[in-house]
C-alpha positions in Angstrom: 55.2 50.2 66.5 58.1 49.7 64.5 61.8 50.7 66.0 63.2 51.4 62.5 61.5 54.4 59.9 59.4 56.1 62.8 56.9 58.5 61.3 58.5 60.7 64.4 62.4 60.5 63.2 62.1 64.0 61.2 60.2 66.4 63.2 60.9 69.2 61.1 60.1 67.2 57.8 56.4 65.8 60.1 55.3 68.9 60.6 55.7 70.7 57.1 53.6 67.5 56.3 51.1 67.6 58.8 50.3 71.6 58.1 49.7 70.6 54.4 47.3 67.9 55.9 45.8 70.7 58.2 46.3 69.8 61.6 48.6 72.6 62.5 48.1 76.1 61.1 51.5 77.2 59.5 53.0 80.2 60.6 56.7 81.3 59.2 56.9 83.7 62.2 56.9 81.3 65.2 58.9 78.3 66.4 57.5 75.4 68.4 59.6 73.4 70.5 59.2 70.4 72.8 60.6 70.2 76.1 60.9 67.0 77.9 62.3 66.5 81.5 62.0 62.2 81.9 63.0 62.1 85.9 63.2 59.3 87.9 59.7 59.0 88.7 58.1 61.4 86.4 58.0 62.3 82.7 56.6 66.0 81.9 56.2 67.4 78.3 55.9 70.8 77.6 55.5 72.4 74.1 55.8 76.2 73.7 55.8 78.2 71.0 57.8 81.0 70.2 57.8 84.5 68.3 60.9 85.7 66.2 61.5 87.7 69.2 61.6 85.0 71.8 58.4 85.6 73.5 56.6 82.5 74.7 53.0 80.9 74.3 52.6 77.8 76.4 50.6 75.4 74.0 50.0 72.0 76.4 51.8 70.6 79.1 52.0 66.8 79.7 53.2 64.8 82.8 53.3 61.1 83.5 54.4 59.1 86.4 56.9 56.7 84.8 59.4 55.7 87.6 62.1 55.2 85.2 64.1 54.8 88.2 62.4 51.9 89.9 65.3 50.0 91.3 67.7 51.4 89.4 69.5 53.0 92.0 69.6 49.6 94.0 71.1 47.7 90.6 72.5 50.4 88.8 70.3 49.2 86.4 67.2 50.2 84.7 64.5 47.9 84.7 63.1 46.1 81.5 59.4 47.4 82.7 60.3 50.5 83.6 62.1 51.2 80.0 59.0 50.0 78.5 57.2 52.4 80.6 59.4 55.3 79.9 59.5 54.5 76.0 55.6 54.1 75.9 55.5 57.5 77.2 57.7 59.1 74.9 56.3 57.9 71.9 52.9 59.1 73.5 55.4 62.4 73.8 56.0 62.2 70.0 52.8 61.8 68.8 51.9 65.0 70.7 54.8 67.2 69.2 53.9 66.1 65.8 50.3 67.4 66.3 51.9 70.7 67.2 54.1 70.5 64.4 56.7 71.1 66.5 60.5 71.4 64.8 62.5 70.9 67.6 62.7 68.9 71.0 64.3 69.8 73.9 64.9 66.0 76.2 66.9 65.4 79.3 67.4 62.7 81.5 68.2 62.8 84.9 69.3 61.2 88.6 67.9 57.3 86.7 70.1 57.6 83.7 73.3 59.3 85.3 73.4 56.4 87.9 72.3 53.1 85.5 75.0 51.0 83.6 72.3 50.6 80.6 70.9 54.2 80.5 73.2 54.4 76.7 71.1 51.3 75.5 68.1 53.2 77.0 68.9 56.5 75.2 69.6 54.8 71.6 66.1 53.2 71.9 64.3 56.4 72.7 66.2 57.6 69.6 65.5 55.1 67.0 61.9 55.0 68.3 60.9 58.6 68.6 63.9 60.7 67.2 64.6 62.1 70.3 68.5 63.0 70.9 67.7 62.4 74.9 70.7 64.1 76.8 72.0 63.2 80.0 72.5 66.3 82.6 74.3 65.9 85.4 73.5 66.9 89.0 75.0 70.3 89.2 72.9 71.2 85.4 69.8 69.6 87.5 69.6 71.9 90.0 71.0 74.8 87.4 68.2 74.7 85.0 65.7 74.6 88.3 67.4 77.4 89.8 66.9 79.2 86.6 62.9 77.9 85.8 62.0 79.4 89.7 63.8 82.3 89.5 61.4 83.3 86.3 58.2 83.3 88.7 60.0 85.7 91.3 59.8 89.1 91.3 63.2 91.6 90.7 65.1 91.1 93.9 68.2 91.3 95.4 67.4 88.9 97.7 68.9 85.3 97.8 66.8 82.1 98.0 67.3 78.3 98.9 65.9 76.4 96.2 65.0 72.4 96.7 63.8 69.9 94.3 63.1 66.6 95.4 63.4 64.1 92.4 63.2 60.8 92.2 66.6 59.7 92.8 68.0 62.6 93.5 67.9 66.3 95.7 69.0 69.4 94.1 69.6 72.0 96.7 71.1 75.6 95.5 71.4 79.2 97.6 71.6 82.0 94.9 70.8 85.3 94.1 69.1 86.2 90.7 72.9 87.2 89.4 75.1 85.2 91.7 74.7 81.1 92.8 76.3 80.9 95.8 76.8 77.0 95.5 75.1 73.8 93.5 74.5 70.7 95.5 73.1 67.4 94.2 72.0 64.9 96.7 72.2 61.4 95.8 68.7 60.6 97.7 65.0 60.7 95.9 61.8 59.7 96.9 62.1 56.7 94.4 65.3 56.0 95.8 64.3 55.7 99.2 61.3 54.0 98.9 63.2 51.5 97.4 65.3 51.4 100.2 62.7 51.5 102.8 60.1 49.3 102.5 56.9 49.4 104.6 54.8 46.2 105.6 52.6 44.0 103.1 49.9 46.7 103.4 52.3 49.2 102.6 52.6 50.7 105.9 55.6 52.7 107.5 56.4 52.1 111.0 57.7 55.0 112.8 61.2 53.3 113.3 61.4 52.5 109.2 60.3 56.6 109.4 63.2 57.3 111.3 65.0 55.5 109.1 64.3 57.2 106.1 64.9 60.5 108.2 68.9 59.6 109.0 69.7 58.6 105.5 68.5 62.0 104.5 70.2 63.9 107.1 73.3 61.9 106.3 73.1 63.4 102.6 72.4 66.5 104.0 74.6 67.3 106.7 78.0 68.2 104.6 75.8 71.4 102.8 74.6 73.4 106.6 78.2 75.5 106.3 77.1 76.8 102.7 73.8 77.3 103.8 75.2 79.4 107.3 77.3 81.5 105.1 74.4 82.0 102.2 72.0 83.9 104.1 68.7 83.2 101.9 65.8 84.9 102.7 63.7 82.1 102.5 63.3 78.1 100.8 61.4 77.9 97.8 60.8 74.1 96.8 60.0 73.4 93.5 58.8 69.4 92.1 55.9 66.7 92.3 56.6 65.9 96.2 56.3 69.6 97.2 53.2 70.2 95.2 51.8 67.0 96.1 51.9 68.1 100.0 50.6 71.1 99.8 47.4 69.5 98.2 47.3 67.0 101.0 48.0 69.8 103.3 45.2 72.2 102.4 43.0 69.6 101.9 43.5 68.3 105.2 44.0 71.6 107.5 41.7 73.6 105.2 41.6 77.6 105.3 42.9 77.5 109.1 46.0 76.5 107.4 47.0 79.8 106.4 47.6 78.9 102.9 47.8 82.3 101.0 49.8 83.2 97.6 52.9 85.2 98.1 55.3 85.9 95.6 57.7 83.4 96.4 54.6 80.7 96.3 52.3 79.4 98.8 53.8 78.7 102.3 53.4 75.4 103.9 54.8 74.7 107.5 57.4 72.1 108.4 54.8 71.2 111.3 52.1 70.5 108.4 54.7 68.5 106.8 55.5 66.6 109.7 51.7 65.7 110.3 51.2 64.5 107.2 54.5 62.3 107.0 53.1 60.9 110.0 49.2 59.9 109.0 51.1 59.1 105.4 52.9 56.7 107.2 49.8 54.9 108.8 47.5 54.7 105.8 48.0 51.5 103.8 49.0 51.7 99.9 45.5 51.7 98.9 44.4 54.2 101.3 47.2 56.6 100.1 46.3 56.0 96.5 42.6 57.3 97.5 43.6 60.6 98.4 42.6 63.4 96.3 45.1 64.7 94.1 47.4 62.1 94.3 47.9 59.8 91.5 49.0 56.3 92.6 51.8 56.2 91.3 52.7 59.2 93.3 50.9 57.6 96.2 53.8 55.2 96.6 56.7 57.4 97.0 55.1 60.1 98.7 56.5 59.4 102.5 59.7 58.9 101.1 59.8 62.4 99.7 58.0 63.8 102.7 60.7 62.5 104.9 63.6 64.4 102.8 61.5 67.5 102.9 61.2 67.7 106.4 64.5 66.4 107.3 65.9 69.4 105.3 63.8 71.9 107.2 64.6 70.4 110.3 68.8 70.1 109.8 68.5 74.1 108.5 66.1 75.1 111.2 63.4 76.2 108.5 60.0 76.7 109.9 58.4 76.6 106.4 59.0 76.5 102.9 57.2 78.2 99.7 55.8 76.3 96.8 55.9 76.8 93.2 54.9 75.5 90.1 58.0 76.3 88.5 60.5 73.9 87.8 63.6 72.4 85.5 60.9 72.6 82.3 60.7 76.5 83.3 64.2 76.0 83.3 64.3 74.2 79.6 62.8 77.2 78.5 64.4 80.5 79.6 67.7 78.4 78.8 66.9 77.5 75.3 65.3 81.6 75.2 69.2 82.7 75.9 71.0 80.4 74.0 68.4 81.1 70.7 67.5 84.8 70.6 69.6 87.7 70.2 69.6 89.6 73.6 70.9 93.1 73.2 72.4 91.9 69.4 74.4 89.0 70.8 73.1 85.2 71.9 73.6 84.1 75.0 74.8 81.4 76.5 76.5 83.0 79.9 76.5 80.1 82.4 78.6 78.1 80.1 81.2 80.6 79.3 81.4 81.5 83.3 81.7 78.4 84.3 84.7 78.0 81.9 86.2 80.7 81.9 86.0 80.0 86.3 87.4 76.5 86.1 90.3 78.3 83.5 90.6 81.2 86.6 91.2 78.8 89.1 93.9 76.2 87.5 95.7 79.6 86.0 95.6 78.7 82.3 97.2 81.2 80.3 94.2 82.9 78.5 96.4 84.8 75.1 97.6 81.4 74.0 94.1 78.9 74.6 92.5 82.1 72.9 94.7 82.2 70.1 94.9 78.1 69.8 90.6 78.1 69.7 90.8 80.1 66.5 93.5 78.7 64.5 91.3 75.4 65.6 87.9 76.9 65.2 89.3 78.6 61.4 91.0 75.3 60.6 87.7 73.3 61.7 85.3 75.4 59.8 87.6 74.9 56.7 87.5 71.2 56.7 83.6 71.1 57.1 83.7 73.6 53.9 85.2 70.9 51.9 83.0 68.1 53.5 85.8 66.2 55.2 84.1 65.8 58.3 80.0 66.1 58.6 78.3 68.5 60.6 77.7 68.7 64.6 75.4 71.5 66.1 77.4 72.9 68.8 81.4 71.3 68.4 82.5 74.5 67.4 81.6 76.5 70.6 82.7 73.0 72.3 86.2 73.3 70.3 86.3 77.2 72.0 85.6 75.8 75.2 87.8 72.9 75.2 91.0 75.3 73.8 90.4 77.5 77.1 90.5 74.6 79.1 93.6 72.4 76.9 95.8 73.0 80.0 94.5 72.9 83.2 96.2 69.7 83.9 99.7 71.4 84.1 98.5 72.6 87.6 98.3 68.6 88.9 101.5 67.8 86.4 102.8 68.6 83.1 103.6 65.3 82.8 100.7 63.8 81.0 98.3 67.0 81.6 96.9 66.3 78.9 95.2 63.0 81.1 94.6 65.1 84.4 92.8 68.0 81.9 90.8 65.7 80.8 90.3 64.5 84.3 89.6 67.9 85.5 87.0 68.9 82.7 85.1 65.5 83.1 83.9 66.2 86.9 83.9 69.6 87.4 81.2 71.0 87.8 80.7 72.7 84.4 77.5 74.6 84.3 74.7 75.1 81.0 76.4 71.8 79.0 75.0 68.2 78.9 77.1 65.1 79.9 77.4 64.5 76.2 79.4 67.7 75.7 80.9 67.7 78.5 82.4 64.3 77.5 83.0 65.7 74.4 84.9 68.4 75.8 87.1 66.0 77.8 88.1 64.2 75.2 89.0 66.9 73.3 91.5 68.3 76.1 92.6 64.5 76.1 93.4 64.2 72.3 94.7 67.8 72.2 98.3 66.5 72.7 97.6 62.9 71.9 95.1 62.4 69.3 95.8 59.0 68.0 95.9 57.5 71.8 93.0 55.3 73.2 91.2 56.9 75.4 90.6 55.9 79.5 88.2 54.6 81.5 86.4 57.6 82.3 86.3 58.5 79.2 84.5 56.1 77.1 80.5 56.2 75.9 79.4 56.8 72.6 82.0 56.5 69.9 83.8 59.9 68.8 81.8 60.5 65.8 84.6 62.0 62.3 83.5 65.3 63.6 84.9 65.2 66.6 87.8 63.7 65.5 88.5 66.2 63.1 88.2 68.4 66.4 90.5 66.9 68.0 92.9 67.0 65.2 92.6 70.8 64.7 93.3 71.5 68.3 96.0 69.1 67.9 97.3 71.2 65.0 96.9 74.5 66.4 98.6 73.5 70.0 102.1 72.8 67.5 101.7 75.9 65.8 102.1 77.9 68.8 104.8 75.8 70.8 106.3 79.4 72.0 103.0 80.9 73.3 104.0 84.2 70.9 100.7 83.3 68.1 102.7 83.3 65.6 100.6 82.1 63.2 98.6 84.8 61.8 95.7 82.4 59.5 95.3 79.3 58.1 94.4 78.0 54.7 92.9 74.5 53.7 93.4 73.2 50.3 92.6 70.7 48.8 93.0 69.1 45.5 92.1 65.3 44.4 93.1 63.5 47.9 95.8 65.3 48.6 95.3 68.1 51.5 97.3 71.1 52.4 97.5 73.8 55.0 99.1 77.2 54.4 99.9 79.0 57.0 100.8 82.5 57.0 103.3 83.5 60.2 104.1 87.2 61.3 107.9 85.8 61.6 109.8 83.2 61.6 108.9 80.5 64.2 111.5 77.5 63.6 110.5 76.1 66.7 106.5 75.6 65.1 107.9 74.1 62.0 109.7 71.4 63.8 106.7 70.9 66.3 104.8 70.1 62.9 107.3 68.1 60.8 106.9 65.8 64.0 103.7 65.2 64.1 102.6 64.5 60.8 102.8 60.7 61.1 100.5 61.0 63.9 97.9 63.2 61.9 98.0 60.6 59.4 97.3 57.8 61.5 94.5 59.9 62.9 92.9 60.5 59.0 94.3 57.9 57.1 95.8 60.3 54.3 98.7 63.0 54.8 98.6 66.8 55.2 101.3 68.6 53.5 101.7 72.3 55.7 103.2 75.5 53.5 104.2 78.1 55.9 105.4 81.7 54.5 106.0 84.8 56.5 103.3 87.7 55.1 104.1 87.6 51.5 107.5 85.6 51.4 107.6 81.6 51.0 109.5 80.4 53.6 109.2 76.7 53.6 107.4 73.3 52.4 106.8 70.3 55.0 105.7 67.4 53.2 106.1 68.4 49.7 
């Protein structure tokens, strides 16, 4: 199949096309959306459809064993196989949303492509080949979004719950209430991970010594989290993912109805001595014997011990006698996410994990909230303006990114005013920022970077995909609006941007004279220039008074 001209590139376009040809029903009162989770190990599809009220029909659900991150973790590179694998998969993905006609697709990455050098290369492939914009979540969004996709099975309760996902290169472990997370851990160990690590015999076999092994490299992830778990108090551990579903089949199919296997509403229980029996006959069968077993797939078959050993190793270090299953994970997740950020919920949208998790990090570095408010909607204003006149293309999402980032513009004072706008930027980058993808987190970085500097190269940690003209134009309105309120008193009251032939102007209405803004901006105007490659000429008057020209 060719990488350039897809049939897949323009979902929306496919599917107007494919209902004229008759293979979906068209229906102006319903979205359909793919969601795609590609893990580590696994790749899982789900495409849902949605009423103009946000209620949900489940259409097909898709999951393939892809280990995307075979070896990845020990090379910090994805393999050339297991990219093929991955890509075959997602095309397959494609092929499926268009017969849905679905419009929009939902794809993250995980633990394999926030660890591997290449994962960018990766990520442009899957682009040109299936039109997927495939985003790259971190740890702390991991276990978010499955925090979020088990809490949907569980009944209204004020009860807290442990939550654990075993991926394939990575362990997301959360204590939270239905209102409240207590705390967010991502483990850097996964059942393709340490299998990886751990190898068995020719056969495939796993001595009890290599089991041991594999047992104090999980409890060495694990120890640092038992004080958040002490002072959590869960009522129980819910696990969620392919590992914990996979034992529980291999559990009731080996201890049968005298295993006590009954539906509750937290999931079906399985005991850490089950677990532990199975790790241990797991351990003795060769690869082919394991790959025999009903209900495991073999690719599943080859990393099972692995996760069975950071199952039970979590048990043991909490003292947990057992833990519930559930189907639910980060697709559920996927969904109820993109159902709040979508669909008007009491005549608002919601997106309330990423505004607390800003408005938190804000809180705790004491950034002064009147003036990043009033700086995010002189930007935001000026921003919109310039997209009005086509200056810049535009970005789904920068302007709630541009809000975000004007909250955040000074956190870095609290480590030094001297260059804040580098320990800001810092600060945003890692941490933990909850409901956004690494994309916009990045994004949002370098915003708070270029918010005092926007003509400077940016850092190390910084760099990725180039800054598209959108998000420079960002950058350049925050920029702006940071010099037009140098004295904190938001002084300037709107913004107008004009432009005529090449040449563009800003009028700026103030509520009174603010000398010290004027000067601010009669500085900077060689760097906004070297930022656009053209000049902007400000007007300022005070209400209906002309008070002066910079640049005329």
């Amino acid at each position: 199949m060719s990488s350039t001209n897809h049939q897949y590139l323009n979902l929306a376009e496919e599917s107007a096309k494919s209902q004229e040809r008759g293979f979906v029903r068209p229906n102006p009162t319903v979205t359909r959306v793919g969601f795609i989770d590609l893990g580590s190990n696994s790749s899982r599809l789900t495409v849902v459809e949605f009423d103009r009220r946000g209620r949900v029909t489940v259409l097909n659900r898709v999951k393939s064993m892809v280990r995307l991150g075979e070896r990845a973790f020990e090379t910090k590179e994805l393999q050339p196989e297991a990219m093929d694998r991955a890509l075959a998969c997602l095309v397959e993905f494609a092929e499926i949303c268009h017969s849905y006609g679905v419009t929009e697709v939902v794809a993250v990455g995980t633990a394999a492509l926030r660890v591997a050098q290449n994962s960018i290369d990766f990520v442009n492939r899957v682009k040109e080949r299936t039109g997927f914009d495939l985003q790259v979540i971190s740890g702390d969004e991991e276990a978010r979004l499955i925090r979020v996709g088990i809490w949907d099975s569980l009944p209204k309760t004020k009860d807290s719950f442990l939550f654990i996902d075993i991926g394939g290169g990575s362990t997301e472990v959360s204590v939270s209430s239905r209102d409240k997370i207590y705390f967010l851990e991502s483990l850097n160990i996964g059942c393709v991970m340490m299998t990886d690590a751990f190898k068995g015999n020719a056969q495939g076999k796993i001595s009890s010594s290599v089991f041991a092994k594999m047992q104090q490299r999980a409890q060495e992830k694990i120890q640092h989290i038992l004080k958040k778990t002490e002072r959590s108090r869960f009522k129980a551990a819910i696990a969620s993912s392919g590992t914990a579903q996979a034992l529980l089949n291999l559990a009731q199919a080996k201890f049968g109805e005298a295993g006590g296997f009954l539906q509750k509403e937290a999931g079906i229980e399985l005991k850490r001595s089950q677990i532990a029996a199975l790790a241990k006959s797991l351990s003795q069968m060769t690869s082919a014997e394991r790959e025999k077993l009903p209900g495991l797939s073999p690719a599943r078959a080859q990393v099972i011990v692995g996760g069975a050993a950071i199952l039970l190793t979590i048990l043991q270090t909490l003292d947990l006698s057992s833990v519930y299953v559930t189907p639910n994970n980060l697709q559920d997740g996927q969904v109820v996410d993109y159902i709040e950020r979508h669909f008007d919920r009491n005549g608002k949208k919601e997106n309330y994990w990423r505004k607390k998790s800003v408005k938190r990090l804000a809180k705790h570095y004491h950034c002064e909230k009147a003036h990043a408010k009033h700086m995010g909607e002189v930007a935001l204003s000026l921003f919109e303006q310039a997209q009005k006149l086509k200056l810049c293309e535009s970005q789904p999402g920068l302007p709630e990114l541009i809000g975000y980032a004007a909250r955040l513009h000074d956190i870095g004072i609290a480590i030094s005013y001297d260059k804040h706008y580098m320990h800001g930027a810092y600060l945003v980058r890692y941490c933990p920022l909850l409901g956004f993808t690494e994309q916009e987190v990045l994004t949002m970085a370098r915003l708070v970077f270029w918010h005092s500097r926007p003509s400077s190269e940016l850092p190390a940690f910084l760099q990725g995909a180039p800054a598209t003209k959108a998000q420079k134009w960002a950058a350049l309105c925050l920029f702006i609006a940071e010099n037009l309120d140098r004295t904190h008193r938001s002084l300037a009251k709107s913004l107008k941007l004009v432009k005529k032939g090449n040449n563009l102007t800003i009028e700026v209405l103030l509520t009174s004279p603010a000398p010290l803004e004027q000067a601010s901006i009669e500085k900077i105007r060689k760097q906004i220039k070297r930022v656009l490659g053209v000049a902007i000429d400000f007007r300022f008057t005070i209400e209906d008074r002309e008070l002066e020209i910079i640049g005329l």
